[in-house]
TORDOFI-765006 format. One line per field, with one value per residue (C-alpha): x negated, y negated, z. Coordinates in steps of 0.2 Angstrom, whole numbers, plus 5000, padded with zeros to 4 digits. Layout:
! residues N
c1 = X:... .
c2 = Y:... .
c3 = Z:... .
This chain:
! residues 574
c1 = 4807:4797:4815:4821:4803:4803:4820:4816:4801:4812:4825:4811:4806:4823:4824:4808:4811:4830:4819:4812:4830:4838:4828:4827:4847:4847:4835:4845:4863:4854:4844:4862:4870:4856:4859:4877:4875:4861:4874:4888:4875:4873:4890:4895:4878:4884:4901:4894:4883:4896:4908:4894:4889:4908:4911:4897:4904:4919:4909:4901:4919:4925:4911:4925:4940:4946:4961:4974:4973:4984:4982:4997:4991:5003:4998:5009:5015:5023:5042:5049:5062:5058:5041:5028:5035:5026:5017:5007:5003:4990:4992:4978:4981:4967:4956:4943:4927:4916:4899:4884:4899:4914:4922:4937:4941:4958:4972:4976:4959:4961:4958:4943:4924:4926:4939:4929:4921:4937:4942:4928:4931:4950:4958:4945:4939:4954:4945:4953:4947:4929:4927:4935:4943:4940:4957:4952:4943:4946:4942:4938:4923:4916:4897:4885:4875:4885:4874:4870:4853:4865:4880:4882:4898:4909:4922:4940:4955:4962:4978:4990:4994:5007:5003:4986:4976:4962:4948:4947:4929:4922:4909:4897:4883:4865:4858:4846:4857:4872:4875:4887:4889:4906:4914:4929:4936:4937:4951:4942:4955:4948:4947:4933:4927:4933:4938:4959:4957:4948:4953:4941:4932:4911:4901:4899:4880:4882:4890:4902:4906:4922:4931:4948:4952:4960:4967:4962:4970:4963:4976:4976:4978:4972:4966:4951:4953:4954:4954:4958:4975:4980:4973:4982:4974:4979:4970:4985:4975:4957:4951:4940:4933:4951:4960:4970:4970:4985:4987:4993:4988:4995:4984:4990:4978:4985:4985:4969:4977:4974:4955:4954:4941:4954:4964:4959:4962:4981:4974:4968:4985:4993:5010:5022:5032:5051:5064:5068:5085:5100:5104:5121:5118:5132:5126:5120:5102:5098:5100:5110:5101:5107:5104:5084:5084:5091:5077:5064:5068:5071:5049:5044:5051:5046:5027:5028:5033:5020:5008:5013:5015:4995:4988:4996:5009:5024:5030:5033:5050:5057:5070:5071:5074:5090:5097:5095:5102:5119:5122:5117:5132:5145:5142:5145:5156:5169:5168:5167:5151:5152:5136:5126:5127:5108:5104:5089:5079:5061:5048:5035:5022:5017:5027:5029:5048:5056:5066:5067:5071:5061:5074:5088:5077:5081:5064:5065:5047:5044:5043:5060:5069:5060:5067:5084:5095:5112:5117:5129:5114:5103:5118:5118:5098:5104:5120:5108:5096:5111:5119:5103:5107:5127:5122:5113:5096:5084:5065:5052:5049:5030:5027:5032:5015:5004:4991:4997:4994:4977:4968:4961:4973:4964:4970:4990:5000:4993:4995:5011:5027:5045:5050:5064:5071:5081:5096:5096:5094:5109:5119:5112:5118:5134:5138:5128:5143:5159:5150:5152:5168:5175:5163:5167:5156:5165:5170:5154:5144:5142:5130:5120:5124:5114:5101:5098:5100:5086:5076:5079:5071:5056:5051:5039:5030:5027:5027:5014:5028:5039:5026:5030:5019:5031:5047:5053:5052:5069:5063:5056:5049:5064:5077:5083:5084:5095:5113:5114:5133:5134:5127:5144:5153:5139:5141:5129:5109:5108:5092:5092:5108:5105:5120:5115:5102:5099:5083:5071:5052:5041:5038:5058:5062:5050:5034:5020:5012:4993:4988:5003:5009:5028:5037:5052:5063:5058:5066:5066:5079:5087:5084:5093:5086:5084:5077:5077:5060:5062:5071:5055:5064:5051:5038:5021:5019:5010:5015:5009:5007:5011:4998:5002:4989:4988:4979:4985:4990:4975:4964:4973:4970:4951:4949:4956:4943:4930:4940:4934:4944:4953:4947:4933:4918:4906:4918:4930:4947:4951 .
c2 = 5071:5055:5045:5053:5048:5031:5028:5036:5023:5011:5013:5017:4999:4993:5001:4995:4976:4976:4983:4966:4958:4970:4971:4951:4951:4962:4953:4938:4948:4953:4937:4927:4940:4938:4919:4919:4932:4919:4907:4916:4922:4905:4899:4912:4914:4898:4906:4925:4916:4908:4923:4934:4921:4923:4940:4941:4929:4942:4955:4946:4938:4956:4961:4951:4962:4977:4980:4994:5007:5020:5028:5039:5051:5063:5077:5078:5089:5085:5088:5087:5078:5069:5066:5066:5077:5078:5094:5090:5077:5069:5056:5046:5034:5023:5009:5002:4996:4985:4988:4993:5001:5001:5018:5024:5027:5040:5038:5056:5065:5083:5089:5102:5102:5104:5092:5079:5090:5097:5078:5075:5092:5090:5074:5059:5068:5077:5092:5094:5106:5106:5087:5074:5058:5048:5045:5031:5019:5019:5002:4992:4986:4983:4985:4982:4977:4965:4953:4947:4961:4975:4970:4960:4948:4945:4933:4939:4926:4916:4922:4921:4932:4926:4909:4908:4906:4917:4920:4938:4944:4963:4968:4984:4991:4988:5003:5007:5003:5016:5029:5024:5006:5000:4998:4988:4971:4957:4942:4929:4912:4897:4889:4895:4908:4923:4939:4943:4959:4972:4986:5003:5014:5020:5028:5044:5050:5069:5080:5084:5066:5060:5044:5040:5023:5011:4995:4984:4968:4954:4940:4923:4926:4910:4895:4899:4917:4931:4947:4965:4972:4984:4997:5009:5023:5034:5049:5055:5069:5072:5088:5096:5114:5123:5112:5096:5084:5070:5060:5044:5036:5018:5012:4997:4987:4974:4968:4956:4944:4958:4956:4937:4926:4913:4925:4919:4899:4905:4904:4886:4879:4865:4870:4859:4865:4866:4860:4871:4878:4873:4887:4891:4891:4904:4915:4932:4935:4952:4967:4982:5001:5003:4989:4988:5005:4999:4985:4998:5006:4989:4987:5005:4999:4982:4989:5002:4993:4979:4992:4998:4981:4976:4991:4986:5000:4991:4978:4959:4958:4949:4949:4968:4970:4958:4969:4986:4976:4972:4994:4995:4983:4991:5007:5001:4989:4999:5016:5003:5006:4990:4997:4995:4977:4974:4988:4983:4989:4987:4992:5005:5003:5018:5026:5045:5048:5047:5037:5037:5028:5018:5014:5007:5001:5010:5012:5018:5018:5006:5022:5029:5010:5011:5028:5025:5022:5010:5004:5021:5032:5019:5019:5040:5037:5023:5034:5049:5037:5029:5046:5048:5036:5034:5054:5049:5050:5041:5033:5039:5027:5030:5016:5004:5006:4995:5008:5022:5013:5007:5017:5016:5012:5029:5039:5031:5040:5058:5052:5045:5057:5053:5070:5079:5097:5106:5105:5086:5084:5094:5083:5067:5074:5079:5060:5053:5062:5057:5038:5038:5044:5029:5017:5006:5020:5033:5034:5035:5049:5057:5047:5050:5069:5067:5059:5073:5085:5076:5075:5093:5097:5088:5094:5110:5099:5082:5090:5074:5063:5072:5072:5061:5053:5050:5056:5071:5077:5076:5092:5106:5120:5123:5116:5100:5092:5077:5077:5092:5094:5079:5088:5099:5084:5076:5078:5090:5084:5080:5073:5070:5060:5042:5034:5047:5038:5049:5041:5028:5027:5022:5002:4999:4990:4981:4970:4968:4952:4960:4945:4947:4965:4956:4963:4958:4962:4963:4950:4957:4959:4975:4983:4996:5015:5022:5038:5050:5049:5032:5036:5043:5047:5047:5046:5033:5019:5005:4987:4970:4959:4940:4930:4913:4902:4896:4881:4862:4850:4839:4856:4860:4842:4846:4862:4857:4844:4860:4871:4873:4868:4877:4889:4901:4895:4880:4874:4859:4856:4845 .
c3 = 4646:4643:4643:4658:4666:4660:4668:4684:4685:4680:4695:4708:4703:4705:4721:4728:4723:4731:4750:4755:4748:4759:4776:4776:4774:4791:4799:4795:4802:4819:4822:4820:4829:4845:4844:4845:4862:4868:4867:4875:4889:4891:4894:4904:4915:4927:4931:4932:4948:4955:4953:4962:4978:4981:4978:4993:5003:5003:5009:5023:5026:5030:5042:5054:5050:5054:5046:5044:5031:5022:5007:5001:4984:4975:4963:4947:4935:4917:4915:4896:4900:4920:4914:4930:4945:4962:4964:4979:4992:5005:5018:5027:5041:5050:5054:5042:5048:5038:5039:5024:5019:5022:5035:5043:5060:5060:5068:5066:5073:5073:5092:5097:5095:5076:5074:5067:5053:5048:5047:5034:5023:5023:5027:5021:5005:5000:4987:4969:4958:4965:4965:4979:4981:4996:5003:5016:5008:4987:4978:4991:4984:4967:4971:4987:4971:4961:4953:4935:4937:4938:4927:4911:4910:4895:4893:4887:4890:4902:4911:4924:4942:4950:4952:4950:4934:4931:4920:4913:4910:4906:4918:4912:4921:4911:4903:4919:4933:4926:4937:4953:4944:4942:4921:4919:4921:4935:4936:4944:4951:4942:4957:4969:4956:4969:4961:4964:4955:4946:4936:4930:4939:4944:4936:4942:4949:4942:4930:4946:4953:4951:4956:4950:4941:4951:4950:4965:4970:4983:4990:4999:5016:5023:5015:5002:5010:4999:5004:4998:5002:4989:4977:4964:4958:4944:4934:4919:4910:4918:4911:4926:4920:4915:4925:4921:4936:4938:4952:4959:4975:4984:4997:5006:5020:5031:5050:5046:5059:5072:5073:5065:5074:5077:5085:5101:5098:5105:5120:5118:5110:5120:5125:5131:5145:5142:5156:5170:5166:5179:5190:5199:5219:5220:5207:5212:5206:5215:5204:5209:5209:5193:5184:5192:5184:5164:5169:5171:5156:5145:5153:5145:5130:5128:5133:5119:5107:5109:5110:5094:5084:5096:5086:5068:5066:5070:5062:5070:5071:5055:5040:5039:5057:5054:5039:5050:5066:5055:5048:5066:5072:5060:5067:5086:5084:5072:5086:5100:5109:5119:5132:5117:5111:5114:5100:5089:5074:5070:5054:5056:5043:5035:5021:5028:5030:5048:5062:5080:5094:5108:5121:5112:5099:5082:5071:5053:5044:5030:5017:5021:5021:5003:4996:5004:4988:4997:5013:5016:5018:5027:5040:5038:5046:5059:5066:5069:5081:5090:5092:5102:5112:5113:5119:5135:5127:5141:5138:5147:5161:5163:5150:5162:5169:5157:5160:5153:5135:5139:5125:5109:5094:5087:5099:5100:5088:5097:5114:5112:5116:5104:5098:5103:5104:5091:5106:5108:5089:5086:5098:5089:5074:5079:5088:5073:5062:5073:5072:5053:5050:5059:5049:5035:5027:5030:5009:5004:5012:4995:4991:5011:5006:4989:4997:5009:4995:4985:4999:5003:4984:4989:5005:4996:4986:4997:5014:5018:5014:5025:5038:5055:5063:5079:5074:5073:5053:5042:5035:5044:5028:5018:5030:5032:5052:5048:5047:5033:5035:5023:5009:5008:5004:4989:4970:4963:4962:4944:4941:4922:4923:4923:4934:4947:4958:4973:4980:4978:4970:4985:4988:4979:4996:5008:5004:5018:5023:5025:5038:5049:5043:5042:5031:5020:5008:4988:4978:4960:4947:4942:4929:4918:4916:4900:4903:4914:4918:4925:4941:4949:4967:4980:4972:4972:4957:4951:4960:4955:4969:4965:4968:4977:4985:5004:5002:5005:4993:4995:4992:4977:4971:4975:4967:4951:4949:4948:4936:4920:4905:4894:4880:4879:4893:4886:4876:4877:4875:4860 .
């Protein structure tokens, strides 16, 4: 007992001597470890207060605009072998306002006392599992409270979007300010210190908040302009209760143009005044009955269509329109429609399937131009609208009075009257069908009949996709409206085949110019599919903008002077 005693004392003395030894060594650790984030507080503290007096420039920047909004969300479910498959869809379509916080004004208000709160319950916050996602305005805005009090900043790397070089930094919320506070990470253009992205998602306030992740990205509208234009937001396996929530949402903003404060310095703009052209003495310059009448018409349909493009749905004419306007010409020229030698095509923006026809202007929306997967089934969608009019379909000469548009852009899309009956669609199919056997696409409308087979599929489960906002719908429940006679002569829908591509993922197509909303085509590379699950027909993904700046030569020169230099901040280059 006494040895045993004697080497306990003599390992309690051991043990006490090696304290001081030990608690000295941490101290030393965390003392170093404290200096070093001094120092790195200290080289990033500069750029954190730059990054946050732009970030509220931004915000006060915006109080100017009002752009355009759409945001597009699908529910998934997993397929073994197609992976994600859309289970479910929402659609939201407005006006954003810019004020303490940012709101929507709907261009799809639901009619009726009651509308408005049914508007708030079901189409802005759409309700999942007990918890919402606000479908108008998503990731807009990192924080009405962004500031070096509210979040701490941590340099990662330098890197490139597009064109433009960015510093990277991880932002978090301090301890006390957590709840609604925004966690993830910033890109910030070394020039001006303005952020170009951010990628994570809030804080939630409660145990039953829930905000998806999104990634948000900012472009160079104008010279030392950026501003927000697109936001993907994606949740793969949130677990709410019992329930698994996946979903996937684009939401695109553009039309800034429309409300800019220079908008008005067009009216200032010295013109100069071309010559006068030579007119012949004998020519006749009266108009017959009938051709005053086509007149008429032409006035109804040039008013609508301005009115549409004034209020940011339709695009400017541009580079699309010119690849519509030729299928258009094969079409009439190959069945000999003379009469209609002053057909042409224009872009609506929002990405919910349709067509229709103002006058003889054929107008396919920017979502369907996406999906379609060759030329042969966009000229299936472009023969149906000129059967419209090669049938003796007539526009509505009440347009022709100015003020029968005179109303807010809210209240357009409801007021405005383009659908037709079951009977005139019928005939439009039916001309649409005798167009295209006599087409230089007459040997490939198995792959138009695949197309409508596809979409057929996907009508239960994305009806908001399906769902027109002028048009008449391509599928109406389980039954396709468009040309269906051509699915008797397609192959078999295969979807885990790889060489059988019967429709497009959304945004495979057209990009929009958020200033102008001018569209045109994407210029990418293709690519090969491996899998199955790679075809993703109809359905929403993530797109990476490329970044580019507007500014000038001599700005350029300028801000490079300012940039920091390479490496890790406070450093130098050697």
């Amino acid at each position: 007992m006494k040895a045993k005693t004697a080497w306990g004392i003599l390992f309690l003395a051991l043990l006490a001597g090696s304290i001081p030894i030990q608690a000295q060594t941490r101290s030393q650790i965390k003392e170093q470890a404290l200096e070093a984030e001094r120092d790195e507080v200290a080289a990033v503290a500069p750029m954190a207060d730059r990054i946050v007096a732009r970030e509220q420039q931004m915000m006060k920047e915006l109080h100017k605009y009002s752009p355009r909004a759409e945001t597009y969300l699908q529910q998934f479910k997993i397929d073994r072998e197609l992976g994600p498959v859309v289970s479910g869809d929402r659609y939201f379509i407005g006006r954003l306002k810019f004020g303490k916080k940012p709101y929507e004004a709907t261009f799809r208000p639901e009619t009726g006392f009651i509308g408005p709160l049914l508007h708030s319950l079901h189409n802005k916050m759409l309700p999942i599992y007990g918890v919402r996602f606000d479908l108008s305005t998503p990731g807009i805005l990192i924080d009405q409270n962004f500031d070096r009090s509210h979040y701490i900043f941590s340099f990662v790397r330098r890197e490139f979007l597009g064109d433009v070089r960015c510093l990277v930094f991880d932002i978090t919320p301090r301890p006390r300010h957590r709840g609604g506070r925004f966690n993830g990470r910033i890109w910030v253009e070394d020039q001006d210190y303005t952020i170009v992205r951010f990628n994570g998602t809030h804080i939630p306030t409660s145990r039953m908040g829930f905000e998806a992740h999104q990634d948000s990205w900012r472009q160079n509208l104008q010279p030392g302009l950026w501003l927000p234009v697109y936001i993907y937001s994606e949740e793969s396996d949130l677990k709410i209760g019992r329930h698994l929530l996946r979903m996937r949402a684009q939401t695109w903003l553009w039309g800034y143009k429309l409300t800019s404060p220079e908008k008005q310095e067009e009216l200032t703009k010295v013109l100069v005044d071309a010559p006068e052209p030579v007119r012949d003495a004998d020519a006749a310059h009266d108009l017959s009955p009938l051709e005053s009448q086509r007149q008429w018409e032409k006035e109804a349909e040039d008013n609508m269509l301005e009115r549409l493009e004034k209020a940011g749905l339709l695009s400017p004419a541009g580079a699309v329109d010119g690849v519509l306007t030729t299928v258009a010409n094969n079409l009439v020229v190959t069945n000999n429609l003379n009469y209609l030698s002053d057909l042409r095509c224009r872009v609506m923006l929002t990405s919910p399937l349709e067509s229709f026809t103002v006058g003889h202007t054929l107008v396919l929306s920017r979502g369907l131009i996406d999906v379609l997967p060759d030329e042969a089934s966009l000229a299936m969608v472009l023969a149906h609208e000129i059967g419209h009019i090669a049938a003796g379909g007539q526009m509505n000469t009440k347009y022709a009075f100015n003020d029968t548009l005179s109303m807010r852009d809210e209240d357009l899309l409801n007021a405005l009257m383009l659908r037709s009956d079951a009977k005139t669609e019928e005939g439009a199919d039916k001309k649409g069908a005798e167009l295209l056997k006599n087409s230089p696409y007459k040997d490939k409308l198995g792959n138009a009949g695949l197309f409508l087979k596809a979409l057929s599929d996907e009508a239960k489960d994305a009806p908001s996709l399906l769902g027109a906002q002028l048009g008449n719908r391509l599928v109406a429940g389980k039954h396709l409206m468009r040309m269906a006679e051509l699915m008797n002569i397609a192959p078999e829908l295969q979807p885990k085949r790889l060489d059988q591509i019967a429709a497009l993922p959304l945004g495979s197509r057209v990009k929009l110019d958020a200033w102008s909303g001018q569209t045109d085509l994407i210029k990418s590379k293709p690519v090969a599919i491996v899998a199955a699950r790679e075809k993703m027909p109809f359905q929403v993904t993530h797109l990476y903008p490329y970044l580019t700046r507007k500014e000038t030569t001599a700005q350029n020169i300028q801000n490079r002077s300012d940039a920091p230099p390479a490496g890790k901040p406070g450093q130098q280059n050697q």
